[in-house]
N, C-alpha and C positions, 0 to 999 in steps of 0.2 A: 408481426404487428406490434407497433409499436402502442401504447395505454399511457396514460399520465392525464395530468392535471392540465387542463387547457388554461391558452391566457396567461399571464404573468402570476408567478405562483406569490403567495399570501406577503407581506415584508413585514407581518407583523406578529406576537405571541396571541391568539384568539383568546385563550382562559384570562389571561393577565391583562388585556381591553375589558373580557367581561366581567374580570373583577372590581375593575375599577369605572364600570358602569355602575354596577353594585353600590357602590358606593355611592355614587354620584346622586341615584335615583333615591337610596337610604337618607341622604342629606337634605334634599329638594323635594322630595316629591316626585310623581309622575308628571303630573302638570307645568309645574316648575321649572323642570331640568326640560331644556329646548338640546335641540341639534345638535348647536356648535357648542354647549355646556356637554354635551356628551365625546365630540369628538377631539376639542381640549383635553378633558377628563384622560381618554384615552389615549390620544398621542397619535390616532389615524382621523385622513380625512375623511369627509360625507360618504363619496365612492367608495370606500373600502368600508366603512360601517354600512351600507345599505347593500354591498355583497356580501358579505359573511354573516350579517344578522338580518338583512331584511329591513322592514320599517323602525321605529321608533318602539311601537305599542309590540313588533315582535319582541324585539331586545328589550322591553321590561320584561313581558311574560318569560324569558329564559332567565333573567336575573330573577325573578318569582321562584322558578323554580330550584337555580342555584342557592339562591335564599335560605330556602327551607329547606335543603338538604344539608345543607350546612348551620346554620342557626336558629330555625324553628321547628324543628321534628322534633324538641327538649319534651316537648308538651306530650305528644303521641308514644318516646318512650316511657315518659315517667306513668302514665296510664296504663302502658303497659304490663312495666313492670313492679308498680307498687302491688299492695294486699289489697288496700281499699281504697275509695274513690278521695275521701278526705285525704289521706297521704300524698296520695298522689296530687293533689290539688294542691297540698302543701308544697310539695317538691316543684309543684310548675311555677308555681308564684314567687320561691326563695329562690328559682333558677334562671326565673328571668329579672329580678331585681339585679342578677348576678350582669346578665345577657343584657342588658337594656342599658346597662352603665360602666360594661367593660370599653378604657379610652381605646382600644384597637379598633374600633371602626363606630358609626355615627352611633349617638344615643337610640335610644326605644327600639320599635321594632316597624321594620319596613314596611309588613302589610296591613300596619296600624297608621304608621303614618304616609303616606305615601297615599292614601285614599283622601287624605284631610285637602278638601277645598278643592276636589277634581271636577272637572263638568263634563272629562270624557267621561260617558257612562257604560259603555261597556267594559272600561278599568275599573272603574269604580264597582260594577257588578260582579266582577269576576274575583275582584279584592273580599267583599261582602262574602263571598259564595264561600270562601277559603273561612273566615272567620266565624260563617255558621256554621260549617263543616265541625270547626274545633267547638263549638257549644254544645252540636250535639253529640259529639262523642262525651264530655262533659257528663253530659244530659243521661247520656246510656250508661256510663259507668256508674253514677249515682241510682238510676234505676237497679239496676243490678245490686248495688247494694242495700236498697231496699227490701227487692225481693228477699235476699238473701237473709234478712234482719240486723244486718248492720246498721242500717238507720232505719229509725221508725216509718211507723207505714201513712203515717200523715205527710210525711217531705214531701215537699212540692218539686219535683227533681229540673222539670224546667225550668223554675225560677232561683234554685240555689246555680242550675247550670248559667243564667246568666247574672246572676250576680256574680261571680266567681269571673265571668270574660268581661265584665265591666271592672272591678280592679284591676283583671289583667292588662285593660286597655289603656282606664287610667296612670297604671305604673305605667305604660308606656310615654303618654302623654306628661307625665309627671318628670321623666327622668329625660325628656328633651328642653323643659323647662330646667333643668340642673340637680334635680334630686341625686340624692347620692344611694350607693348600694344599702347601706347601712338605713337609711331614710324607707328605702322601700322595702327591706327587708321588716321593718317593723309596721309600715304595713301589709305585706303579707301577715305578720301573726294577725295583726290585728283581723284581718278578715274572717280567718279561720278562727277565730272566737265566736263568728255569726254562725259557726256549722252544729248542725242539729246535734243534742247530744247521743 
């Protein structure tokens, strides 16, 4: 019995089309980037992006994912492995002024902006869904260090969590507009001078 791949086999690198979807989508937006801006991008045509990825809104959601395995999981380990929830806040904010303005690939950050000005709304919800995801864990590490006495028992832990993803969002928005590392790196301090003593 003969097995294999039916049909004319792939002509093209699958990782390296989906990276430079990646990219594409990181520059424009979900909404923005049409079709043939994708299959330009890539270097295959419709046919062959709509076998190997599916629709449009699938090949974002697998660039989402490559995404964050690649350039937004900074957040989830520095949470991880800081002491306290401050540190760790601090290290997410000095790491993405780094991430948001390094010239190897588009400024800020894709699941910030890539949602700006969609009226798909189930991209737009599932972008959102990822972003409270990161507040509340925010949210729960702060708590924790309340309980713990790290910070006082008055911190309002929902509200420092989302001040904390509103400069993050900003720095994002900020460093598409041309901010430099150095720019948001001061404000990062600057934020964490808002943190409870």
């Amino acid at each position: 019995m003969v097995t294999g791949q039916r049909g004319r086999p792939r002509s093209f690198d699958r990782d390296a089309a989906l990276d430079k979807a990646l990219t594409a989508f990181w520059e424009r937006g979900y909404e923005a980037t049409s079709i043939s801006d994708l299959t330009r991008a890539m270097g295959i045509g419709a046919p062959s992006l709509y076998a190997a990825f599916g629709d449009k809104r699938k090949l974002f959601d697998e660039v989402v994912l490559v995404y964050g395995g690649r350039y937004g999981d900074f957040a989830s380990v520095a949470l991880a492995e800081e002491p306290t929830a401050r540190t760790a806040i601090g290290r997410i904010l000095r790491e993405a002024a780094e991430i948001y303005t390094d010239p190897a690939h588009p400024p800020g950050c894709l699941v910030i902006s890539a949602a700006v000005n969609t009226t798909a709304g189930e991209v737009a919800e599932a972008l959102r869904v990822r972003r409270e995801a990161n507040l509340a864990a925010f949210e729960s590490r702060i708590r924790a260090d309340v309980a713990s006495g790290e910070l006082p028992a008055d911190t309002d832990a929902h509200a420092l969590a989302r001040y904390c993803g509103a400069v993050l969002q900003g720095m994002s928005v900020q460093s598409r507009d041309g901010a430099t590392r150095e720019e948001l790196e001061a404000v990062a301090e600057t934020a964490l001078r808002a943190w409870p003593a």
